[in-house]
C-alpha positions as CSV (number, residue, x, y, z in Angstrom):
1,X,14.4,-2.1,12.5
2,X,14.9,-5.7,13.2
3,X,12.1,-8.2,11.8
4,X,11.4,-10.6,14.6
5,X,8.8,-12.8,12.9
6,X,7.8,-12.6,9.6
7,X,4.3,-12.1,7.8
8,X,2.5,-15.2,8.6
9,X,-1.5,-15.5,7.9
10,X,-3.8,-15.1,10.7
11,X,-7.5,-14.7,11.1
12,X,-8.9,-11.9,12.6
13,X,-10.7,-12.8,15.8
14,X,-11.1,-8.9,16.8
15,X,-11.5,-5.8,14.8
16,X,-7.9,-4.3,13.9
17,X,-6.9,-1.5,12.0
18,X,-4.4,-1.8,8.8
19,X,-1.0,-0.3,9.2
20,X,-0.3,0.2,5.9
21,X,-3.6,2.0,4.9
22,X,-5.6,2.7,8.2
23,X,-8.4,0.9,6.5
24,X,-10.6,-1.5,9.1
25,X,-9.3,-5.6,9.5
26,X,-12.5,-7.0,10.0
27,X,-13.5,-10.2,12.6
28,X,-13.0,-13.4,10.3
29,X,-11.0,-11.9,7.6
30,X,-7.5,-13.4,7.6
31,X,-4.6,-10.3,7.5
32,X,-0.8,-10.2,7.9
33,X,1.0,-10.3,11.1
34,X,4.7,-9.9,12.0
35,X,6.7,-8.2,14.9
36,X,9.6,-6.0,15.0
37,X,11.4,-4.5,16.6
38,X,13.0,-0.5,16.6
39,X,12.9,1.3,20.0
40,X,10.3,-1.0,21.0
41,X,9.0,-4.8,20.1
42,X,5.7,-4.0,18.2
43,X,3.1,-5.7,15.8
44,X,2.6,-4.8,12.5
45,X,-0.6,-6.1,10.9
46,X,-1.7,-5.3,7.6
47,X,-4.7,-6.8,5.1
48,X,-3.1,-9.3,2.5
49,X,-3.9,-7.1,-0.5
50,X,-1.8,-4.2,1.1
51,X,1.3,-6.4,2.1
52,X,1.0,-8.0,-1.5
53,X,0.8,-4.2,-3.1
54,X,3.8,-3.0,-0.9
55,X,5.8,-6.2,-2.6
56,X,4.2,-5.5,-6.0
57,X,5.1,-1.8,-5.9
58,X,8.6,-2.6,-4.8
59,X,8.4,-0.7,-1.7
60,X,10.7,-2.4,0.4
61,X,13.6,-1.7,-1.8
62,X,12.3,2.4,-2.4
63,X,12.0,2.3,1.6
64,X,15.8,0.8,1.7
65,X,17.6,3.0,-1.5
66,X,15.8,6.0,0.4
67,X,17.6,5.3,3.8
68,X,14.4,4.5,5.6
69,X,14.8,1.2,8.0
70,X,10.9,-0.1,6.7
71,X,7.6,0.7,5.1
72,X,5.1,2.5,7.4
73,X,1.9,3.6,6.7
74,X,2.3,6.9,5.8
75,X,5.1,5.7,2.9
76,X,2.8,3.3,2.0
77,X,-0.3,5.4,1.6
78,X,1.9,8.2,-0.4
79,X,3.2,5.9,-2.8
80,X,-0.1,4.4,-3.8
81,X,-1.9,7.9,-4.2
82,X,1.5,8.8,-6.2
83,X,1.4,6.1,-8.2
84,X,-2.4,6.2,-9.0
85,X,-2.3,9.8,-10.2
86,X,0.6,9.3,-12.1
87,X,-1.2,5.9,-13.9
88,X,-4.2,8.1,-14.9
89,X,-2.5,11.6,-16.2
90,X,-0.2,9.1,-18.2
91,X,-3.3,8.4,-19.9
92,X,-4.5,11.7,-20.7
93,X,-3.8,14.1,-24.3
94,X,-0.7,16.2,-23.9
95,X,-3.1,19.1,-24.2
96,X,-4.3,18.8,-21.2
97,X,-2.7,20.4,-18.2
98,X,-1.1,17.9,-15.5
99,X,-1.6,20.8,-12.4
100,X,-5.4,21.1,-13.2
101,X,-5.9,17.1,-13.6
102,X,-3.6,16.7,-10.5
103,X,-6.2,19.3,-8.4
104,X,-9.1,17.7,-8.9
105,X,-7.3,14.3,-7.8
106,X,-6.4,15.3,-4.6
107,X,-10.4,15.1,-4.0
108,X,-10.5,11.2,-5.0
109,X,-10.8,9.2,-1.7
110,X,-8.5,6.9,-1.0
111,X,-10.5,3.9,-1.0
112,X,-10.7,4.2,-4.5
113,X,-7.1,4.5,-5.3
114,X,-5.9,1.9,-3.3
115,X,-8.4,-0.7,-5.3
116,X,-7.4,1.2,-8.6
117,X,-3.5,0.6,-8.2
118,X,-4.5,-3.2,-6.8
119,X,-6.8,-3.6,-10.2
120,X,-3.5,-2.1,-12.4
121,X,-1.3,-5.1,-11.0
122,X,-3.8,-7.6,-10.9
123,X,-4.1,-6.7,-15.2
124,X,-0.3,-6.5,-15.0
125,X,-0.2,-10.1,-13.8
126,X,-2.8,-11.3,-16.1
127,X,-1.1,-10.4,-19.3
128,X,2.4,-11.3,-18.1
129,X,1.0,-14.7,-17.8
């Protein structure tokens, strides 16, 4: 994959969908656009919290040290849901058993992981500072 233009800041002035996490851009809500190219030229356009998460998560590099040419949303959306299950057995007694807890994850939407993971950097960047 060849980046043609990079992320720049652009204001929605039509209802898109996110690449990363399939979630809605909305009209007037500014998102993240660049264009690539693989097989084809395309546009990839993402909101700013997900492009800011995929940097935060470090999922460029994973994508790269996994022999994967970029991010797409599929990575993206694994990685979060991974990564928020992991963050909330890590908190739970040793007593309790990981394959139950993990079960009755699978039924949290994804809405609400992708805002739990962005909440867990956000405190990571407040007491770094």
């Amino acid at each position: 994959m060849t980046t043609l233009q990079n992320p720049t800041e652009v204001k929605a002035i039509k209802a898109h969908c996110c690449d990363f996490c399939s979630e809605p851009i909305r009209i007037g809500q500014t998102y993240l656009k660049s264009v690539h190219k693989c097989d084809t030229v395309y546009n990839w356009k993402t909101h700013k919290y997900c492009g800011e998460l995929a940097e935060k998560m470090k999922l460029y590099e994973d994508a790269r040290d996994c022999g994967y040419e970029g991010v797409d949303g599929d990575f993206f959306m694994e990685s979060v849901s991974s990564l928020h299950d992991d963050l909330l057995t890590g908190m739970l007694p040793a007593a309790i058993v990981p394959e139950d807890v993990y079960q009755q994850l699978r039924h949290v939407s994804w809405h609400y992981k992708l805002w739990y993971v962005i909440r867990h950097f956000n405190n990571l960047s407040k007491t770094n500072q």
